[in-house]
N, C-alpha and C positions, 0 to 999 in steps of 0.2 A: 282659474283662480287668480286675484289679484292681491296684493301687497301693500296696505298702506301703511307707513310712518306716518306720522304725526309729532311733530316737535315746534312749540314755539317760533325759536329761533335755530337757523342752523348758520353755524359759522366756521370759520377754520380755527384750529387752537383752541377749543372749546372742550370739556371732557365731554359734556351730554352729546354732543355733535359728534362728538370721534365713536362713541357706543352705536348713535344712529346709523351714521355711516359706515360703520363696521359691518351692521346685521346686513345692511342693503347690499353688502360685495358679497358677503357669504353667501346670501340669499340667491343674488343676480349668476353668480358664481356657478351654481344647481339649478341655473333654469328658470328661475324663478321672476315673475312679472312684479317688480317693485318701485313704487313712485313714492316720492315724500310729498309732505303738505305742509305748508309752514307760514306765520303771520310775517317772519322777515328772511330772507335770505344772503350770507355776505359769503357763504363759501363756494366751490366750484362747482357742485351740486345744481342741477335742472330739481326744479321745485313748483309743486304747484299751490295756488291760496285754498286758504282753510276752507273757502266756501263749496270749493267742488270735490269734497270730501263726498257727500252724502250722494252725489252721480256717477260717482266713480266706484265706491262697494256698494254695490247693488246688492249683491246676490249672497245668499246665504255662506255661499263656499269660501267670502270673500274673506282675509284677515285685517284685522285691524293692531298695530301695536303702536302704543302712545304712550313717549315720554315725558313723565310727571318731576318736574323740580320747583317750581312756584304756581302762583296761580295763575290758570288757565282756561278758563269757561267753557271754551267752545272745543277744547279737549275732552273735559268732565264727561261733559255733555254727548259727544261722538260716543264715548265708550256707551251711555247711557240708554241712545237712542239708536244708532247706526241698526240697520239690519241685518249684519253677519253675526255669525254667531262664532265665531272664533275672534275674539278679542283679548289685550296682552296691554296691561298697564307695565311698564317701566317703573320700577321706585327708585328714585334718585334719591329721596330724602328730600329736604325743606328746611332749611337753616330759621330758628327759629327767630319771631319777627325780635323779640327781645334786643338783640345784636345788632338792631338796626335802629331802635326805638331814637337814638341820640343823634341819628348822623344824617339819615334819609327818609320820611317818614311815611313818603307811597311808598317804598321800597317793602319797609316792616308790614305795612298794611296788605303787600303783595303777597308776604309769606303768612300772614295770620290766615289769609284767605287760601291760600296754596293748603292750608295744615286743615283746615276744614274741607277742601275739598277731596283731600286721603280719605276722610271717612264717606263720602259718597262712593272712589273708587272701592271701599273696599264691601260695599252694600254692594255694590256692580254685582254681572255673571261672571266678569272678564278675570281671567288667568292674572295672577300679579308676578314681576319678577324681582327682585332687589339686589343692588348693587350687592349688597357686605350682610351677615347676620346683625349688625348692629339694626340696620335699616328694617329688617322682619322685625324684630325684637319692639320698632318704635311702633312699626305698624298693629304691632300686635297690642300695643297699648290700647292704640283708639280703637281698635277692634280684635279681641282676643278670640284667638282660634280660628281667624281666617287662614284657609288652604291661601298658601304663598311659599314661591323657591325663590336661593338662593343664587346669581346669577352676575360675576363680578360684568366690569364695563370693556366694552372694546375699546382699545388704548392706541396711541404713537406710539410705544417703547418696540417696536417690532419694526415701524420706519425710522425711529431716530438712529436705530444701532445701522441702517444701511446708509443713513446721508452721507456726505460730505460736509464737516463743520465747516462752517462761515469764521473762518480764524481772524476777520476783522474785527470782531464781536468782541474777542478776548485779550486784543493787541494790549491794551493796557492793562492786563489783571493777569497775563500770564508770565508769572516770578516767583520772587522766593518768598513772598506774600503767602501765608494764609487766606486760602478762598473758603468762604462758610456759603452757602446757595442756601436760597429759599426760591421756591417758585410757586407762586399761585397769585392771583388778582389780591390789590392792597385791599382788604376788606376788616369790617370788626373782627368779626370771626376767627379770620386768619392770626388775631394777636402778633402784628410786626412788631410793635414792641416791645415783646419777651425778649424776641431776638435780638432787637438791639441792645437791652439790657445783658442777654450773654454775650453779645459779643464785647461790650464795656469790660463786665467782669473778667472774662477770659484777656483780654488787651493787658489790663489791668495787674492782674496775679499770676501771668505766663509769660505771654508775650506781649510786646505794641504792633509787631507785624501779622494784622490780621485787618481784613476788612468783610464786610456782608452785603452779598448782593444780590438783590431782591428781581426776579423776574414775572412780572405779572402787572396787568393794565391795574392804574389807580382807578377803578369802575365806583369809588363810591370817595370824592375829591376829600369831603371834612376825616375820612379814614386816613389820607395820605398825609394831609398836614398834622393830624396827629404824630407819625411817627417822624416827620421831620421835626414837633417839636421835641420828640422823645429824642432826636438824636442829636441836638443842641444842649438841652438841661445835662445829658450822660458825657457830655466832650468829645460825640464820635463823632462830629462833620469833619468830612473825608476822608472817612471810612465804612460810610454806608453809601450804596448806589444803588436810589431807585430806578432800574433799567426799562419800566415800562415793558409791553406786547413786546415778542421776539420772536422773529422765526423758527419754525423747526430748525434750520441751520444755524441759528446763531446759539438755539437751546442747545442742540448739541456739543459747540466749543464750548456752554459753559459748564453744561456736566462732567466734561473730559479738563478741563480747567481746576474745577471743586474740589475740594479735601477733604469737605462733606456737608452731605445734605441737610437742612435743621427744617424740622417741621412744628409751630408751638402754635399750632389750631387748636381752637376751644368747641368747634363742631366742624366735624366731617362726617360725608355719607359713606367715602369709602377712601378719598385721597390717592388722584392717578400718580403724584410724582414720586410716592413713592414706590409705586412699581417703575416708573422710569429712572430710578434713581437702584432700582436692583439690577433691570437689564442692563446699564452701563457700568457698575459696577463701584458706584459712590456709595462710601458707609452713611448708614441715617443715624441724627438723632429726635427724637420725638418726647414731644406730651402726651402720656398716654390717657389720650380725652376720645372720646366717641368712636369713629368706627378705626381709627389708628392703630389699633394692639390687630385687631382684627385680620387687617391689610398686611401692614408689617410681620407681626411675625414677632420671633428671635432675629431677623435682620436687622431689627432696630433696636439702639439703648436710651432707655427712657430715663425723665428727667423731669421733676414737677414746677422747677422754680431757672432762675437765669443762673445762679453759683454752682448748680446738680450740672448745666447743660455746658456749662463754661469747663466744670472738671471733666467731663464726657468727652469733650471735645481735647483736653490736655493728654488724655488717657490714649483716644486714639491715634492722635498723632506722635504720641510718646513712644507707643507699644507697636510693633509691624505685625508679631503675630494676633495681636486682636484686631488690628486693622483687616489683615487676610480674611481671618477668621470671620469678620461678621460681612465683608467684600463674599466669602465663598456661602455664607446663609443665605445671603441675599440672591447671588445668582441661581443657586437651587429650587428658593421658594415663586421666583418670577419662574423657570422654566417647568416646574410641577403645577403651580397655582395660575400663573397668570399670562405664559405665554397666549400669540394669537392660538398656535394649536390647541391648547386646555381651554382658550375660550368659547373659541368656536366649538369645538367636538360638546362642551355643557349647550352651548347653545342651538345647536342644531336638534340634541338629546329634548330640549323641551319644545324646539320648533314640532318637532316630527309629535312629540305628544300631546298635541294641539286636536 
């Protein structure tokens, strides 16, 4: 029996890439014969092209599991036609193209077509699995009452807590400074800035000793200079830093850096930093929009506007024992819900009932 993944794109630092690369140790881990297929490759991962997908599972015994986040044709399609009969869509979710419509516009046009092609997987035979119940819940819009589990994503926060930080990373930002983190790619979606607008307020009505620093590729450029205009009209230039891609080691100095994490997405499928923001032990605060309540939990204190996020933030660094207290939610809910052991142990649970 053999093993295909199928994903896009695999890269380092990527969440859909850390889930693939997850199932493929676990898998490799027990014996298992497993190869990815992939249109690009920039991780450390042996990969082979999408085209020799269909010579490679032959055989009925063969599985197929294929990760869905945008549009993908010739993924669709494998689920559709492939000759195994044991097949595993992935649902990442699909950021709707809306969020894109002003900034990128093959990009939206990526995910209008990613959002239609959920409904062909979900006509499929193929097993489906979803990061968050938010993601079942969308699936089950475009098709209600498809058999589908729940199935969070394999993560970093199990090698970030064993690195060694890159304390070059933080040389400048570790003091008596307020550090506010946000981490994910500058995108619409993402809403950077809300957070700049909390962290004005909070500046503002608390303290001036505070800055926001943003970890994640500008992947969508007119998204970035939007919030560098935001952070000119608000008075905060320099005190927001766009830090761009960062290494696992340099992620690390800056979680152990943070005072807390802010999360003010307007859509998430499932949101990995904030389980990396549980294993290291940074308080969150969040907008409770999409899959966020979900993920988080009671580890996070929600907040619908920038003045809610600015006093959230006054509160926890005001109060130690609300601070512990949602530090000690957080650690519980990542080692019940999302360590690698709770991952893998679900996921092997539906590999094996395949």
């Amino acid at each position: 029996m053999k093993i295909g993944i199928l994903v896009p794109t695999l890269t380092n630092g990527d969440a859909v890439s850390h889930d693939a690369i997850g199932m493929a140790r676990c898998l490799r881990g027990r014996g298992y014969d497993v190869e990815f297929f992939t249109l690009r490759n920039t991780s450390d991962e042996a990969t082979r092209p999408v085209h020799d997908l269909a010579s490679n599972l032959r055989s009925v015994d063969d599985v197929l599991i294929y990760h869905h986040q945008i549009s993908f044709e010739a993924g669709v399609r494998a689920v559709e036609s492939l000759a195994c009969r044991r097949k595993v869509v992935k649902y990442h979710n699909v950021t709707p193209p809306e969020f894109f419509a002003d900034f990128d516009d093959t990009l939206a046009k990526a995910c209008e077509e990613g959002i239609r092609q959920v409904e062909r997987l979900a006509r499929s035979d193929a097993h489906i699995w979803a990061d968050s119940h938010f993601n079942l819940e969308q699936l089950w819009k475009l098709h209600p009452g498809r058999a589908a589990e729940e199935l969070p994503p394999f993560h970093q926060a199990d090698e970030l807590q064993a690195l060694e930080p890159d304390s070059r990373a933080v040389s400048g930002f570790d003091d008596w400074v307020t550090n506010i983190l946000m981490v994910g790619r500058v995108a619409p979606n993402k809403n950077v800035p809300l957070a700049v607008s909390a962290l004005a307020e909070y500046r503002q009505r608390f303290s001036p000793h505070a800055r926001l620093l943003v970890a994640g590729d500008a992947s969508v450029p007119t998204a970035r200079a939007e919030v560098e205009q935001a952070t000119r009209e608000l008075g905060q230039e320099g005190h927001v830093y766009l830090l761009g891609k960062v290494s696992q080691q340099q992620l690390k100095a800056l979680y152990l850096t943070a005072d807390v994490l802010i999360v003010t997405s307007l859509h998430e499928g499932f949101c990995v930093p904030l389980v990396e923001a549980m294993a290291l032990r940074v308080p969150i605060l969040a907008m409770p929009t999409t899959a966020v309540p979900g993920t988080a939990g009671a580890a996070a204190l929600y907040a619908n506007d920038a003045i809610g996020l600015a006093n959230l933030i006054d509160e926890l660094l005001s109060d130690a024992s609300l601070r512990e207290q949602q530090v000690a939610l957080g650690r519980d809910r990542y080692t019940e819900r999302f360590s690698h052991s709770a991952i893998e142990a679900r996921f092997l649970a539906l590999f094996n009932g395949l």
